[in-house]
C-alpha positions in Angstrom: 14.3 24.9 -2.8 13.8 23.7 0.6 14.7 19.9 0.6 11.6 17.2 1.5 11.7 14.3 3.6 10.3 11.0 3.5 9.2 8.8 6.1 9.3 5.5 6.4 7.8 4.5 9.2 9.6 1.4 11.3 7.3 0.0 14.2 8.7 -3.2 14.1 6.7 -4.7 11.2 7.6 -4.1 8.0 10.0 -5.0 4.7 11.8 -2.4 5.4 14.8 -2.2 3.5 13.5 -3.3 0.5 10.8 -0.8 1.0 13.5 2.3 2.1 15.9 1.2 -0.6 13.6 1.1 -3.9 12.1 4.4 -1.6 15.6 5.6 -2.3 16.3 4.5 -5.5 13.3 6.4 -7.0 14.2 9.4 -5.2 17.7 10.0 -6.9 15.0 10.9 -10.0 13.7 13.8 -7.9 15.3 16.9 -6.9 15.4 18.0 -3.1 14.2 14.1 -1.2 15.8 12.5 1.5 14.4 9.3 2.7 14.7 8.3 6.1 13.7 5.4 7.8 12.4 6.1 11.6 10.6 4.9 14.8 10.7 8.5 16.0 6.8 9.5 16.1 8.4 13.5 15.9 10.5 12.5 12.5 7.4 10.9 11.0 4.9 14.2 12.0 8.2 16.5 10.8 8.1 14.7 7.5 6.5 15.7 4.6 5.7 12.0 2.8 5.3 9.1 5.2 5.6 5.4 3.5 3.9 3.0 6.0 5.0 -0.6 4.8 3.6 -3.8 6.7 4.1 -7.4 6.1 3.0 -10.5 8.3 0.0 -10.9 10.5 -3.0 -7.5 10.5 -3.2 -8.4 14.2 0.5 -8.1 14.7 1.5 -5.0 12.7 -2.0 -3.4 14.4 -0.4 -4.2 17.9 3.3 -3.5 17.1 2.1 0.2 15.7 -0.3 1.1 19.2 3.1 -0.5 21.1 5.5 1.5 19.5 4.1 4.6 19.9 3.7 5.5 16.5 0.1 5.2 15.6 -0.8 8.7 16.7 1.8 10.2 14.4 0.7 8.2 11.5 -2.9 9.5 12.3 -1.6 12.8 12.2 0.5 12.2 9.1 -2.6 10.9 7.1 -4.9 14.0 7.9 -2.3 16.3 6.4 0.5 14.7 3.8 0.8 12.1 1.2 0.9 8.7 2.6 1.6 5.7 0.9 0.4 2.3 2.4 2.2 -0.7 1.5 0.5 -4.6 2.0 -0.6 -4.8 5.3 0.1 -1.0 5.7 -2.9 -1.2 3.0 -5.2 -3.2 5.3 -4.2 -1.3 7.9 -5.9 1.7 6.6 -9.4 0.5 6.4 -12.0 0.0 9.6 -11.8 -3.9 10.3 -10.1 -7.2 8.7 -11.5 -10.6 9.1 -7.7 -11.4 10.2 -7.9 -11.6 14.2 -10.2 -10.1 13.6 -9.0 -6.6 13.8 -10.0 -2.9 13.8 -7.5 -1.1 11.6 -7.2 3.0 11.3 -10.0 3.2 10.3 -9.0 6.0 7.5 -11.1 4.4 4.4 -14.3 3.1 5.0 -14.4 -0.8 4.0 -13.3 -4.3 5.5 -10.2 -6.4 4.7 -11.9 -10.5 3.7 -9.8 -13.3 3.1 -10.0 -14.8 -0.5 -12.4 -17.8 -0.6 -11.1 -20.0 -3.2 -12.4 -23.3 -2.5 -13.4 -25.9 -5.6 -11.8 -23.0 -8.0 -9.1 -23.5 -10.9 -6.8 -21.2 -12.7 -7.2 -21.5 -16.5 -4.8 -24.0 -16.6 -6.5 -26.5 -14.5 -4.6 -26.1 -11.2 -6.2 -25.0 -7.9 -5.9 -21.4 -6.8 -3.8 -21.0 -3.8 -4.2 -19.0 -1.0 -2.2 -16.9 -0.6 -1.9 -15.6 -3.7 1.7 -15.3 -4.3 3.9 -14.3 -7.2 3.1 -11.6 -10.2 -0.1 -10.7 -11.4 -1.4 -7.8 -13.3 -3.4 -4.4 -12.1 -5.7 -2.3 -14.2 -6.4 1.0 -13.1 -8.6 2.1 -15.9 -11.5 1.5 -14.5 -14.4 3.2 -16.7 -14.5 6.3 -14.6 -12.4 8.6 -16.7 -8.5 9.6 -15.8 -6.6 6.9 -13.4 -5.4 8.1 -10.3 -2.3 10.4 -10.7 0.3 7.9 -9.2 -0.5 5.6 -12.2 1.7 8.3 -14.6 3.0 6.3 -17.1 2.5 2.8 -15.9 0.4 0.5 -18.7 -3.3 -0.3 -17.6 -2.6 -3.9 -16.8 0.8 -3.8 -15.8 2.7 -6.8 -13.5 3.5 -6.3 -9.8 4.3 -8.9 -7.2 1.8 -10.3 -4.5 2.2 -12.2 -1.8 -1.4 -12.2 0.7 -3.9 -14.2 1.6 -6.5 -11.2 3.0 -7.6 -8.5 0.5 -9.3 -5.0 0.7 -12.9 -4.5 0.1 -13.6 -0.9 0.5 -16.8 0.8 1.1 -16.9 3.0 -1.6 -16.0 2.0 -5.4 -14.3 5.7 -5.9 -11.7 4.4 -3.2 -10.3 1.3 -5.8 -8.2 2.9 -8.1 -6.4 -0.3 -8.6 -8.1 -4.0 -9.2 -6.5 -8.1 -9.7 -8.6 -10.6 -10.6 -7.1 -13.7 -8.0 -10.8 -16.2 -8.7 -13.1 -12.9 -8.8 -11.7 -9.6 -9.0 -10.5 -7.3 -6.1 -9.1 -4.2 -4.9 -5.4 -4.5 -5.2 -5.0 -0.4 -4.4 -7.0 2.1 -2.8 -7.0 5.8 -2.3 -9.0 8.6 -0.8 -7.9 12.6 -0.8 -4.1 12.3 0.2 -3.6 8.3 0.8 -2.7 5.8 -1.9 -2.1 2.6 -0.7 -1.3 -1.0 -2.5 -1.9 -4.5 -1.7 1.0 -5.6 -4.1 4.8 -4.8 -3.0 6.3 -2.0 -5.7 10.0 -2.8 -4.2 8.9 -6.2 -5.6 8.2 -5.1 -8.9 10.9 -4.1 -10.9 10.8 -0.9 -13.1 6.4 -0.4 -12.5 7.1 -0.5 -8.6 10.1 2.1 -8.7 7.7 4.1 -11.4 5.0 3.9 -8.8 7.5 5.2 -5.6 8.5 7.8 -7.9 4.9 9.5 -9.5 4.0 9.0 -5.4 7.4 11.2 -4.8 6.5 13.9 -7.0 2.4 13.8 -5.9 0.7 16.7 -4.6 -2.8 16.0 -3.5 
């Protein structure tokens, strides 16, 4: 068997190793992976998986991806291969953020908003804080039959770690596959065709984030 690679892409903006590490990490589980992180455009069109992590500002990681020359390949990658979205990588996806504001990639329809938490409280009396930061649960049952195949094994309602103060809103319910409640409820992953992308950081997240990397290895769309 031929051996895959995956690409993680590095414009500049990004958690990178702990992204390419727990990237890593799951694929000692499955046969015939190497993971490589670039900021070649021709490694990330050559691969056949691209990982597109971001972290910081949507503005930023918008900028650094047009400077570094990378956003065509990432283009092309989407239109063709499994691409997982990571954080801001998530934002990124969609047509426009309230951050900057921004246009993003414009590959889901739907807007990134920032949470408005004003005047609420948690259960236990405190204030929410924005950003949300720290462990929270996703459900991915959502009432419209099966979950989406990167869930494999990983409880409805399971923990993952957050840190973010904008959040995705896309266009079309189908595209959630994964929702938080953070004050009201929102999309904490979305997907269309051969993109899954999460607002939440799976190298953050213990044994659920390297199950997630891993069902996402082994994906074929």
């Amino acid at each position: 068997m031929n051996r895959q690679t995956v690409a993680v892409v590095d414009y500049g903006m990004g958690n990178l190793r702990s992204v390419a590490q727990a990237v890593i990490h799951a694929a000692t589980a499955v046969d015939h992976v190497d993971v490589v992180v670039t900021s070649d455009p021709q490694r990330v069109r050559d691969a056949h998986r691209v990982v597109l992590p971001g972290q910081g500002a949507m503005p930023d990681c918008m900028m650094e991806l047009e400077r570094s020359g990378l956003r065509d390949a990432v283009l092309e990658a989407a239109a063709a291969k499994p691409l997982f979205g990571v954080c801001v990588g998530m934002q990124m996806l969609l047509d426009h953020s309230e951050e900057g504001p921004t246009d993003g990639l414009g590959l889901i329809p739907g807007r990134v908003i920032k949470f408005q938490l004003d005047g609420q409280y948690q259960p236990d009396g405190s204030r929410f804080k924005v950003p949300q930061m720290g462990w929270n649960r996703v459900f991915h049952q959502l009432g419209r039959g099966d979950s989406h195949p990167v869930w494999a094994g990983i409880p409805d309602g399971a923990y993952f770690y957050f840190v973010h103060s904008f959040h995705a809103h896309p266009q079309q319910q189908a595209h959630s596959v994964g929702e938080t409640d953070y004050g009201s409820r929102f999309s904490s992953a979305v997907a269309r065709d051969n993109l899954f992308a999460t607002q939440f950081h799976p190298e953050k997240s213990a044994d659920q984030g390297l199950a997630l990397y891993r069902n996402f290895l082994h994906w074929n769309p």
